[in-house]
Structure formats: structure tokens, C-alpha cells
C-alpha positions, 0 to 999 in steps of 0.5 A: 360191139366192135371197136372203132379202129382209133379206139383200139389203138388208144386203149392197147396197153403193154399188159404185165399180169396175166391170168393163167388161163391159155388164150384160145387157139382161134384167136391165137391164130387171128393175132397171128394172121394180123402179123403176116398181113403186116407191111414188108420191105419189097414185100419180102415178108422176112417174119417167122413166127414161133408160138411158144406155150411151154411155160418150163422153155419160157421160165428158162429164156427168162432166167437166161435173158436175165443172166445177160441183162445183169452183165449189161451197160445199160443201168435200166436194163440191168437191175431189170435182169437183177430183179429176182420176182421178174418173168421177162414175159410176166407169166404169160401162157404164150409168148410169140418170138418174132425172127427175121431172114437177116438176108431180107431188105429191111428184118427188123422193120418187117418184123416191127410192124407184124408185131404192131399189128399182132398187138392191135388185132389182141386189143381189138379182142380184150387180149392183153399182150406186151412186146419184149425187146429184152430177148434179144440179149438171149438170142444174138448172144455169141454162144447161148444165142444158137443153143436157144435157136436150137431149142426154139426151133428158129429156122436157120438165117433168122434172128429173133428180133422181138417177143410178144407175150399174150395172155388174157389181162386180170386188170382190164381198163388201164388209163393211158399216159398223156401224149407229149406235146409238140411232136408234129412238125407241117411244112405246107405249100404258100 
């Protein structure tokens, strides 16, 4: 039975264990047809998508994000990076890193929405995803930024901006936090 599109959003979850089996490929590919359905600025469609499934490419990005991390200012971030158990995309088998032209209008928001939409279209199939911002410590880094571009493929003038990873969820059913209070504001005509 499908779900009611409300529903789907209400029950994504940023997933962080996943089970070892690969996501098939025809749904792969629907994740990622929802990201290039996403609103652009000008509709200039500024998003790249790399499919990474190489789990020895996405233990070495981890462990190099999370190098960068321990030198941070940021407290959180930093004993993230100090967490010697942490896969930054919790083990997943895939990991999509979603790059934007840096010549388009609007990359970060065109690249923002592609990733909303990927997350929704994998919850409307039980599909656990979870997006990492932390990569781009790795990937706007001022020497290994360009060597992982290189090994990652990323077409050249595009910035990677975001990651999802996505795999199926070994927990299934996770309850959402309450919505905080007082976060909508009307200003009607009299």
C-alpha cells in the first residue's frame, strides 16, 4: 500500500544502521530520477550525482573527513571526528555525494532540494537514507579536496556539497521528536 505523501514525510528518519545488503539498482535509480526532478534556480539544474558503492573509497573519505573534523572549531564536530567507531556514512552500501556547478545561480540550494527529494522518494520505499553535510570539510579542503575530487570523479567546477548515504534500515519504525512550538508566524489582510 502506498503511503500518503504527508505520511512520507512525517516518518523519514536519518538512518544510521544499515543492513550490508546493496540497495537494488532500480531503486537506486528512482532515488536518484527524484533528485533531478528537484526545483533548481532558473532552472539551471546545477546537481551532479556520484554513486559511490566502493565500501574501501568510503572508509577512506570517512577516515580523511574525520582527520579534518579533529582540527575543527566546532566542539560537536570535533569529537564526531574523534570517535574512533564512527563511519561518517554509518556503513551504508551506497553513498551518493551530491556536487553543484559553482558557476550556477543558486548550487547549494539546487543541490539542497535534489537531496530532500532523494530522501523522500527512499522513505516512500522503506529505504533508510541519511544526509551528510560533514563531507565537505574533506572535499573544499585546500590540498585533499582536489585529490578526492580526482578519485571520486567529480566534474570539473563542481563542489561537492552534500552526501546521502542509503542502504536498507536493520531498525525499521523509529518515533519522530516533537515539532517545537511557535514556528509559524500569519500576517493576513483586515
Amino acid at each position: 500500500m502506498e503511503k500518503i505523501f504527508l505520511d512520507v514525510i512525517k516518518s523519514r528518519r536519518s538512518v544510521r544502521a544499515y543492513k550490508d545488503e546493496q540497495v537494488k539498482d532500480e531503486q537506486l535509480e528512482l532515488i536518484l530520477e527524484g533528485g533531478m526532478w528537484a526545483p533548481s534556480g532558473i532552472n539551471q539544474q546545477s546537481w551532479h550525482f556520484t554513486v559511490v558503492q566502493n565500501k574501501e573509497l568510503l572508509n577512506d573519505i570517512s577516515n580523511e573527513t574525520k582527520k579534518i573534523l579533529q582540527k575543527g572549531e566546532n566542539d560537536y564536530l570535533r569529537k564526531l571526528g574523534e570517535n574512533e567507531n564512527l563511519q561518517i556514512f554509518y556503513n551504508a552500501p551506497t553513498v551518493i555525494l551530491v556536487s553543484g556547478d559553482e558557476k550556477a545561480a543558486t548550487p547549494m540550494e539546487d543541490t539542497s532540494a535534489a537531496v530532500q527529494n532523494m530522501l523522500l522518494v527512499a522513505e516512500s520505499m522503506s529505504i533508510g537514507t541519511c544526509w551528510v553535510g560533514t563531507i565537505q570539510g574533506l572535499f573544499s579542503h585546500p590540498q585533499l579536496g582536489e585529490v578526492y575530487k580526482k578519485k571520486c570523479n567529480i566534474p570539473e567546477g563542481y563542489k561537492v556539497y552534500h552526501a546521502v548515504s542509503v542502504g536498507y534500515k536493520k531498525i525499521e519504525g523509529q518515533k519522530a521528536p516533537r515539532r517545537k512550538e511557535n514556528k509559524i508566524n500569519y500576517i493576513k489582510h483586515l
